[in-house]
DOPA-563394 format. One record per residue (C-alpha): residue number from 1; x, y, z. Coordinates in steps of 0.05 Angstrom, whole numbers. Example, Ala and Ser with C-alpha at 12.3 -4.5 7.8 and 13.67 -1.06 7.14 Angstrom:
<nodes>
   num        X        Y        Z
     1      246      -90      156
     2      273      -21      143
</nodes>
This chain:
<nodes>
   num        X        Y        Z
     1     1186     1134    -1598
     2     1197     1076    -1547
     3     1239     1114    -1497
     4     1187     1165    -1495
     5     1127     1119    -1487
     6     1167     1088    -1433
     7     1175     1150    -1400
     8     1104     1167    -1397
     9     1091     1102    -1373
    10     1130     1108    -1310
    11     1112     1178    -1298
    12     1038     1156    -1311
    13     1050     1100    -1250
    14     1073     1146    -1206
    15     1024     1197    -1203
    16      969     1138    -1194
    17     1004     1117    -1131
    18     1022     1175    -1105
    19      949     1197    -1106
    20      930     1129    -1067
    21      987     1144    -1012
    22      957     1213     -993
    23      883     1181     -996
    24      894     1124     -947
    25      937     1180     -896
    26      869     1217     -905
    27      836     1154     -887
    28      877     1143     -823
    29      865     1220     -799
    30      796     1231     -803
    31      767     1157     -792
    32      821     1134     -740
    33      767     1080     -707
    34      776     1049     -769
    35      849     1030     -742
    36      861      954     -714
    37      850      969     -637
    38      861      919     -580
    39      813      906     -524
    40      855      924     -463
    41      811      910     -411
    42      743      904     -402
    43      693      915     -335
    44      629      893     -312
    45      581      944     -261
    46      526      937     -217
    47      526      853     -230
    48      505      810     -177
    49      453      752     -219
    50      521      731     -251
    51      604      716     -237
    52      646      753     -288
    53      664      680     -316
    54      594      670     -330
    55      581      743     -358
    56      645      736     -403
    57      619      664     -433
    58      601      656     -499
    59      626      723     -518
    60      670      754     -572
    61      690      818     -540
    62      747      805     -488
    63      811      818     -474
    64      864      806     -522
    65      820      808     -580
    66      814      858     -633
    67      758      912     -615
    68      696      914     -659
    69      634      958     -642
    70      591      905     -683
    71      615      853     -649
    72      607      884     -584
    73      534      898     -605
    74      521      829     -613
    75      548      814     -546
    76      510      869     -514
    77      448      824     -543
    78      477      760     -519
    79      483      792     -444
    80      413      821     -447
    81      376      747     -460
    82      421      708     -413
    83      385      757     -365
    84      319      741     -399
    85      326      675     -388
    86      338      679     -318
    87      283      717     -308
    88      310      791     -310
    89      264      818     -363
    90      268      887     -347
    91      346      887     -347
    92      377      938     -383
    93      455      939     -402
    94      500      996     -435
    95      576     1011     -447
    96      623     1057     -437
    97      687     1054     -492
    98      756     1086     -460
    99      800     1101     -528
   100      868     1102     -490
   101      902     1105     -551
   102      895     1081     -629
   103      914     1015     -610
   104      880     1005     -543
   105      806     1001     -524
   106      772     1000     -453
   107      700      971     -450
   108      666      985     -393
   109      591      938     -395
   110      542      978     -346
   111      480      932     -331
   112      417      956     -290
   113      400      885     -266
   114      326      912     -230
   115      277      855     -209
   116      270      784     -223
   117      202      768     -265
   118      162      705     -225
   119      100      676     -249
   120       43      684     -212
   121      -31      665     -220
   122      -39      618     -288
   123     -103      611     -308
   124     -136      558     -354
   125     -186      582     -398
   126     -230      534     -445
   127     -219      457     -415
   128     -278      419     -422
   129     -259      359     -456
   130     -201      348     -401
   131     -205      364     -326
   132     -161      415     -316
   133     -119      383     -264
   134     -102      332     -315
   135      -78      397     -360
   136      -43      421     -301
   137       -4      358     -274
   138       74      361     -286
   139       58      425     -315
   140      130      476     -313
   141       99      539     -306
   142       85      546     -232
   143       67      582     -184
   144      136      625     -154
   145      178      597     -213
   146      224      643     -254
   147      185      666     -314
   148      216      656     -379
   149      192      659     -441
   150      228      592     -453
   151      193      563     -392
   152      119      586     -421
   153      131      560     -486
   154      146      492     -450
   155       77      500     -415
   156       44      510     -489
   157       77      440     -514
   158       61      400     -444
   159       -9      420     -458
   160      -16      397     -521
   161       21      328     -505
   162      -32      323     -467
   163      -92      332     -511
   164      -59      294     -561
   165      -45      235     -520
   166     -115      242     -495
   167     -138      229     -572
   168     -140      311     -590
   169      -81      334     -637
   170     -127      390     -668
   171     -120      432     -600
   172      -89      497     -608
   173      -61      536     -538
   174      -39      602     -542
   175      -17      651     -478
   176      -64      708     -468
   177      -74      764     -417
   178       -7      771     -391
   179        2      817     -328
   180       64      851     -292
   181       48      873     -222
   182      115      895     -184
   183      122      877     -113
   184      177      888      -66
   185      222      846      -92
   186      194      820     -155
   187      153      829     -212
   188       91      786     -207
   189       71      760     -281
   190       -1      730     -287
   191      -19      706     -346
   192      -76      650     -383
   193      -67      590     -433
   194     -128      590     -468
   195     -142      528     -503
   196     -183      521     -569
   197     -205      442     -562
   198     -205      402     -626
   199     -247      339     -644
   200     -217      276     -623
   201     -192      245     -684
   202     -214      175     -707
   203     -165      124     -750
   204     -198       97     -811
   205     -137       75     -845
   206      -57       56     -844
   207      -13       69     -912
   208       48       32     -904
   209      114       50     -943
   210      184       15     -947
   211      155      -54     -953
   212      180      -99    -1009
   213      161     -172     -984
   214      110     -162     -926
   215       40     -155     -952
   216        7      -88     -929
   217      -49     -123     -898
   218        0     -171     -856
   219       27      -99     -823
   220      -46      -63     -815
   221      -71     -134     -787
   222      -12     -138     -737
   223      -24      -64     -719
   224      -91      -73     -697
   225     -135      -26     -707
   226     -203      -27     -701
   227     -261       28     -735
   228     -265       61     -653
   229     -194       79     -657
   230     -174      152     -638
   231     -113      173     -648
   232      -59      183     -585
   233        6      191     -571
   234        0      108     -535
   235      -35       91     -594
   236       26      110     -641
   237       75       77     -588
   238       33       10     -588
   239       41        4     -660
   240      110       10     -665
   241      119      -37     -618
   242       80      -91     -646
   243      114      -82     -708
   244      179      -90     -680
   245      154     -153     -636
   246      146     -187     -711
   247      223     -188     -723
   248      207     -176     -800
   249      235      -94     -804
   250      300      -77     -786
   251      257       -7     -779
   252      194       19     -761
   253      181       93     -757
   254      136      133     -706
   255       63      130     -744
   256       45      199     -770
   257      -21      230     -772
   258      -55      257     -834
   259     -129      281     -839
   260     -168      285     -903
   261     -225      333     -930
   262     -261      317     -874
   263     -214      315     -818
   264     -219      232     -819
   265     -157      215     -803
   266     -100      170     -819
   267      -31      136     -802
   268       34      143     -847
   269       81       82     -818
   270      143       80     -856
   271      188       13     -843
   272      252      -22     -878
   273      245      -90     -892
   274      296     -137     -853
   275      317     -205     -860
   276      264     -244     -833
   277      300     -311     -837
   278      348     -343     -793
   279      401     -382     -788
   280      433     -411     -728
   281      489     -456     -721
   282      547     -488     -689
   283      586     -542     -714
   284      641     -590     -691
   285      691     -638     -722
   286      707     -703     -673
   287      763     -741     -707
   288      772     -822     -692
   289      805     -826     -624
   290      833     -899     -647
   291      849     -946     -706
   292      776     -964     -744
   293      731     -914     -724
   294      714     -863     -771
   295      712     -785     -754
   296      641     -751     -742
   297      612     -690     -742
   298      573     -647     -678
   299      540     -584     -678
   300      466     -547     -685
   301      433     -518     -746
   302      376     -485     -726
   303      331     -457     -792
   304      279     -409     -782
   305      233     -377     -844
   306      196     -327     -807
   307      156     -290     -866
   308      137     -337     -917
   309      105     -309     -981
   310      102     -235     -939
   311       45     -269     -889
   312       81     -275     -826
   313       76     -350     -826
   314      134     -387     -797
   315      173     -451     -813
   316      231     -486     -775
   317      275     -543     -780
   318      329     -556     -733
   319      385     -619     -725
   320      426     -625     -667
   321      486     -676     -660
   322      513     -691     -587
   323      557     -754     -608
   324      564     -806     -656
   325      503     -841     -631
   326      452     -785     -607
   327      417     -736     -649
   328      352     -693     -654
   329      317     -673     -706
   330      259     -622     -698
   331      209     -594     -749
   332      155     -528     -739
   333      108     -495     -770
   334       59     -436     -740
   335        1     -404     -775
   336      -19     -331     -752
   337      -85     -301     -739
   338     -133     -355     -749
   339     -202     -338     -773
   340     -179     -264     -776
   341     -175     -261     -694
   342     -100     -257     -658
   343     -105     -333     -648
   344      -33     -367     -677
   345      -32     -439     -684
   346       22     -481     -684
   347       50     -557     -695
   348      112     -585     -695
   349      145     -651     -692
   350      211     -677     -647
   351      249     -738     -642
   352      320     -756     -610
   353      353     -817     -624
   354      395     -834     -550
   355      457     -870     -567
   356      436     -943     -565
   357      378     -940     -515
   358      320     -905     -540
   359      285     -865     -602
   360      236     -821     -570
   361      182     -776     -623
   362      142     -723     -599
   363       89     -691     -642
   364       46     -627     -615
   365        5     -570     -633
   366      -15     -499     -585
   367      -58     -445     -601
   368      -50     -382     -569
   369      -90     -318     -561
   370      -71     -254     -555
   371     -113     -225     -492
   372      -68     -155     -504
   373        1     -139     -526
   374       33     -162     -461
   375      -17     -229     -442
   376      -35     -288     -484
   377      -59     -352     -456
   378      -55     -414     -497
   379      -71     -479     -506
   380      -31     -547     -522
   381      -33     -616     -539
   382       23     -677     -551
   383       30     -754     -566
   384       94     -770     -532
   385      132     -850     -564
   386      184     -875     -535
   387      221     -928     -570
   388      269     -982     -542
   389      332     -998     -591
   390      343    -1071     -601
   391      385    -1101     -549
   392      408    -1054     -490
   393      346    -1010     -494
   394      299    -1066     -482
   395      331    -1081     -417
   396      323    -1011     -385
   397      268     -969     -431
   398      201     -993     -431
   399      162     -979     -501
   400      112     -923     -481
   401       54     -874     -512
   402       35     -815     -464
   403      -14     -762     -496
   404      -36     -695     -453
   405      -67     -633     -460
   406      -51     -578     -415
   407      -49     -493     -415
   408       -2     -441     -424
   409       -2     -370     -401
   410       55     -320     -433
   411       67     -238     -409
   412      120     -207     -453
   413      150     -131     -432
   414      208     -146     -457
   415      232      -75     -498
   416      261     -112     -552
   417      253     -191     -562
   418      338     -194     -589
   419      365     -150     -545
   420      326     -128     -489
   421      351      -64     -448
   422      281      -72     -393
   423      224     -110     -386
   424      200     -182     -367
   425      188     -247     -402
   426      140     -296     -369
   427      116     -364     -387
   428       88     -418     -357
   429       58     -487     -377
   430       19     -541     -347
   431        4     -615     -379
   432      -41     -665     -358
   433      -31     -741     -382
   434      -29     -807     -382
   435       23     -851     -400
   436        9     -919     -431
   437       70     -968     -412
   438       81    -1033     -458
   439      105    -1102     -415
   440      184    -1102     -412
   441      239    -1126     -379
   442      236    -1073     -336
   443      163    -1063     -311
   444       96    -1093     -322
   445       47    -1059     -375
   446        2     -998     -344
   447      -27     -933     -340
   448       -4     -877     -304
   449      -26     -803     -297
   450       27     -757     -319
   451       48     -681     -295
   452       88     -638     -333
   453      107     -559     -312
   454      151     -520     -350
   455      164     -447     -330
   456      215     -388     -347
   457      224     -324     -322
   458      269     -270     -350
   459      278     -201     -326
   460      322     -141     -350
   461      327      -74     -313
   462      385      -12     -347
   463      416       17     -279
   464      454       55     -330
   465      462       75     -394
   466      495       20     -437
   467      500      -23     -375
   468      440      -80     -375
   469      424     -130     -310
   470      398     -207     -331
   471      361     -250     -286
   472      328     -314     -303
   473      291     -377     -274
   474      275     -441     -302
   475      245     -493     -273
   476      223     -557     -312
   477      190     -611     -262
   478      159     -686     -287
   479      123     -734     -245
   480       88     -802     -259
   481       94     -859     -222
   482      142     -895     -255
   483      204     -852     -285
   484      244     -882     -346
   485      304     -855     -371
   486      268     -829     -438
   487      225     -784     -393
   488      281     -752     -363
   489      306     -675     -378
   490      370     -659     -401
   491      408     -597     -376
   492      478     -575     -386
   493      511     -526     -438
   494      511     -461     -478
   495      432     -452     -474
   496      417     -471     -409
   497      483     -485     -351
   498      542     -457     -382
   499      611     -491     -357
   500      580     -568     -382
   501      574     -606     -437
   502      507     -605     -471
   503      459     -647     -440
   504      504     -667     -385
   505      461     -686     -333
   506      391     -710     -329
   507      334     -710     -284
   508      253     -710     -275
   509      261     -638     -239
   510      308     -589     -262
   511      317     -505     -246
   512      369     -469     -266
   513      387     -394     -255
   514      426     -341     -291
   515      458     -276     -268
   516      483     -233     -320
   517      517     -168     -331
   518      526     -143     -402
   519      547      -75     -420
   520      528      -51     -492
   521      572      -37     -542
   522      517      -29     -596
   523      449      -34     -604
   524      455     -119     -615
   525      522     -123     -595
   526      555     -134     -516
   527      612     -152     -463
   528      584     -191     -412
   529      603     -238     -346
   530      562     -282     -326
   531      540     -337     -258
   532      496     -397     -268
   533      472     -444     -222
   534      433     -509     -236
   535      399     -559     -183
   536      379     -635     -215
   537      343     -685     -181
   538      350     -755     -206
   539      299     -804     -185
   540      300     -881     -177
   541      289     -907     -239
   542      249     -966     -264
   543      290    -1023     -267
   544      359     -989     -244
   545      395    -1013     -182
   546      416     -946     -169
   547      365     -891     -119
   548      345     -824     -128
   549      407     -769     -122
   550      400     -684     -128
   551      454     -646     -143
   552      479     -573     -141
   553      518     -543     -203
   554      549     -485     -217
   555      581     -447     -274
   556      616     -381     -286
   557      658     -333     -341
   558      657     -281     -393
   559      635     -273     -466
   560      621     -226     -522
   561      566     -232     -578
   562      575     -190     -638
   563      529     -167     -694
   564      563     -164     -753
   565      553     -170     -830
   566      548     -247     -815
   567      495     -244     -765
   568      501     -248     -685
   569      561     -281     -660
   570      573     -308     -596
   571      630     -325     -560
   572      636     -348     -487
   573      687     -378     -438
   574      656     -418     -383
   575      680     -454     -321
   576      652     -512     -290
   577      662     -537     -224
   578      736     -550     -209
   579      752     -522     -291
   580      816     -491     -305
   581      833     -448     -365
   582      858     -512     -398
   583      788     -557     -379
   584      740     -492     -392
   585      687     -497     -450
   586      690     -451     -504
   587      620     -441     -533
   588      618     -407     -610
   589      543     -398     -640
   590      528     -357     -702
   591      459     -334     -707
   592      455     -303     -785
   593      390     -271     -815
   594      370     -276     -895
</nodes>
């Protein structure tokens, strides 16, 4: 019983794939295209618009592949709009397949190239709102240009750029009455866009989403719109900026427009909450250069709250240690939009003890008002006291009160306030005073008028991409009189001349330059090199034996600042005049948001 069911196993087997052998032989015979061919070579006629290199681009049929007429149906399609696009709309292409042998295929692409399409006459039907050669500046579909469907379509969206940024996004264009007319050379195509104007579009209201601490009406107060808004394309863009301007979102999306029931319409802005808070320091460790004198510490901590309770007010406290003996200490505060208008205020309070000579306190307040989103002009007040220290300060610092009021005048272009790739920064102030002198050892009591200008300048231009040009002026200038030491500016270091110690030199007129290249690495971090220059004039002072002196200064070298998880850091070697690599100062800040 086994050897038999065995047997009719096997024979069972072999009649199954004998049957299979003689079907696939049948297969081969009558369907032999079926059989794996090569492409041997393959030929292009009557092509002139094109090099074979260009022809053969992009394509699957060539030589040394395997032939497929599917495949060489899809490049027959591929050949037909590359002609298309360059204008040849009347092109037509066929082929010609040379079956040498089972294995080996000849193609043989035959195209009929005939004449280039060009537009002609374009006609614009249906502006009223917008003079037409408004619709038809920078417009791609001119006169004697190839005509491509690609081309047209741009002419469709260039138009409707421009009603939208004109305040009409509900304008529809479509291309109408389109016209071959063959000359001797070329097919003439004439054709319309007619244009269906829409109502211009008025913004009622912003919906905000993302935001977690800022309060919705902060962000649609700072966005400033008014019930006469319309919506356009510079609308959108001055929005986002402002936003941005506030430092609050690490994000802030393109506004969207939305329309109701009754085509009122609307703004979707969608930010991301950053870290509004900052935290900037540097700090040093001096230990006791000789027997009974203790160690101290130097550095900065700068602390800035820049969102407090979601409103966009501001509070700052910063400390600043030169030496053992001379410190600052500096306190701010700024309230935004007073009375519901773009007027900030702001008051603060300064004092600097120097060594063993002086304590001088400074309290102030500003307003400033926002004239546009570039211009503000402001105004400011301060009550200047300078102190003498017991001793040594009495004999060269009278005491002294000087209060002035003055105006400021700010234009911002600046592309982004951390890391600008273009723009400008300008401000300028000028104080008017008088300074009250106390009877000293030094001078006799009086009352002086008092002039104080303060001005900065900062320009960025991006020759290239990644690659950003610096260039900045500042120029600080004080005159009275008679000049104390406490009156005196202080210049030198990483802020202001790099390749000095901070506060290095003083004098009543200051200006110093920068000249810097940075190439970007990231969007907040860079490589760059640098060149400053600083000019200080020191005047005779008031009861010194020594005269009035200017100066020249320069300082040079490379640096890096890098945003990280920590915050911004920034590194910099710089040389001062007659520094080596051994006497050069290494400057290390740390500027970290929370």
């Amino acid at each position: 019983m086994l050897d038999k069911a065995s047997g009719n196993s096997r024979s069972t087997g072999f009649f199954i794939f004998s049957r299979l052998f003689v079907f696939s032989l049948l297969l081969t015979t009558v369907c032999p295209g079926r059989q794996i061919s090569e492409v041997r070579a393959i030929e292009f006629r009557g092509t002139t618009v094109f090099t074979r290199e260009e022809l053969l681009q992009g394509l699957l049929t060539i030589v040394g592949n395997r032939y497929d007429a599917v495949v060489l149906g899809n490049d027959v399609e591929i050949l037909r709009n590359r002609y298309r696009q360059a204008g040849y709309l009347h092109a037509t292409i066929d082929t010609l397949i040379d079956r040498a042998s089972v294995a080996s295929t000849s193609v043989t692409v035959i195209v009929h190239e005939g004449k280039q399409s060009r537009i002609g006459i374009v006609t614009i039907v249906g502006s009223r709102l917008l003079d037409e050669a408004v619709v038809r500046k920078d417009l791609q579909a001119a006169e004697g240009s190839v005509f491509t469907q690609s081309r047209v379509e741009d002419g469709v969206q260039h138009i409707l750029k421009t009603y939208e940024a004109a305040g009409f996004p509900l304008t529809k264009v479509t291309v109408e009455d389109i016209a071959f007319s063959e000359k001797p050379d070329y097919f003439q195509v004439d054709f319309a866009y007619k244009i269906v104007e829409g109502k211009r579009v008025k913004i009622r209201e912003i919906r905000v989403l993302g935001n977690i601490l800022t309060k919705e009406s902060v962000i649609a107060r700072e966005a400033k719109l008014t019930g006469d808004s319309f919506f356009s394309e510079q609308l959108s863009a001055s929005i986002k900026r402002r936003l941005e301007r506030l430092q609050l979102f690490s994000s802030v999306s393109e506004p969207e427009l939305y329309l109701d029931q009754n085509e009122e319409g609307g703004l979707l802005l969608t930010v991301q909450e950053g870290n509004p808070n900052r935290f900037d320091g540097v700090v040093g460790y001096v230990p006791s250069s000789r027997p009974g004198e203790d160690a101290y510490v130097t550095g900065l901590v700068d602390l800035q709250f820049r969102n407090l309770f979601g409103t966009a007010r501001k509070l700052a406290a910063r400390w600043y240690r030169e030496n053992r003996t001379t410190q600052e200490i500096e306190l701010r505060y700024a309230e935004p939009w007073i009375a519901g208008i773009p007027l900030n205020a702001e008051g603060g309070f300064f004092q600097r003890v120097q060594d063993s000579t002086f304590v001088r306190r400074r309290y102030d307040g500003s307003v400033q008002f926002s004239m546009s989103d570039e211009f503000s002009l402001g105004g400011t007040v301060s009550l200047v006291n300078v102190v003498p220290t017991e001793g040594f300060g009495k004999t060269v610092v009278s005491e002294s009160q000087t209060s002035s009021a003055g105006l400021s005048i700010t234009y911002d272009t600046r592309s982004d306030p951390v890391t600008p790739t273009s723009g400008l920064l300008y401000q300028t102030e000028y104080q008017l005073g008088v300074k009250d002198i106390t009877a000293s050892a030094t001078t006799s009591a009086s009352s002086d008028r008092v002039q104080k200008i303060l001005m900065d300048l900062r320009w960025y231009v991006q020759p290239m991409v990644r690659n950003v040009l610096c260039a900045e002026m500042h120029i600080q200038d004080y005159r009275t009189t008679v000049i104390e030491i406490g009156d005196l500016f202080r210049l030198g270091g990483a802020a202001t001349l790099r390749g000095y110690r901070e506060g290095q030199f003083t004098g009543s007129r200051i200006v110093w330059s920068t000249l810097e290249y940075r190439y970007l690495t990231d969007a907040r971090s860079y490589l760059y090199t640098f060149l400053d220059a600083g000019y200080i004039v020191m005047p005779a002072l008031a009861g010194s034996q020594t005269g009035s002196s200017e100066q020249t200064k320069f300082g040079s070298g490379v640096g890096l600042r890098l945003d990280s998880k920590l915050g911004l850091i920034g590194v910099s070697l710089a040389f001062g005049d007659g520094d080596t690599f051994s006497t050069a100062k290494l400057h290390v800040r740390l500027i970290n948001a929370f």
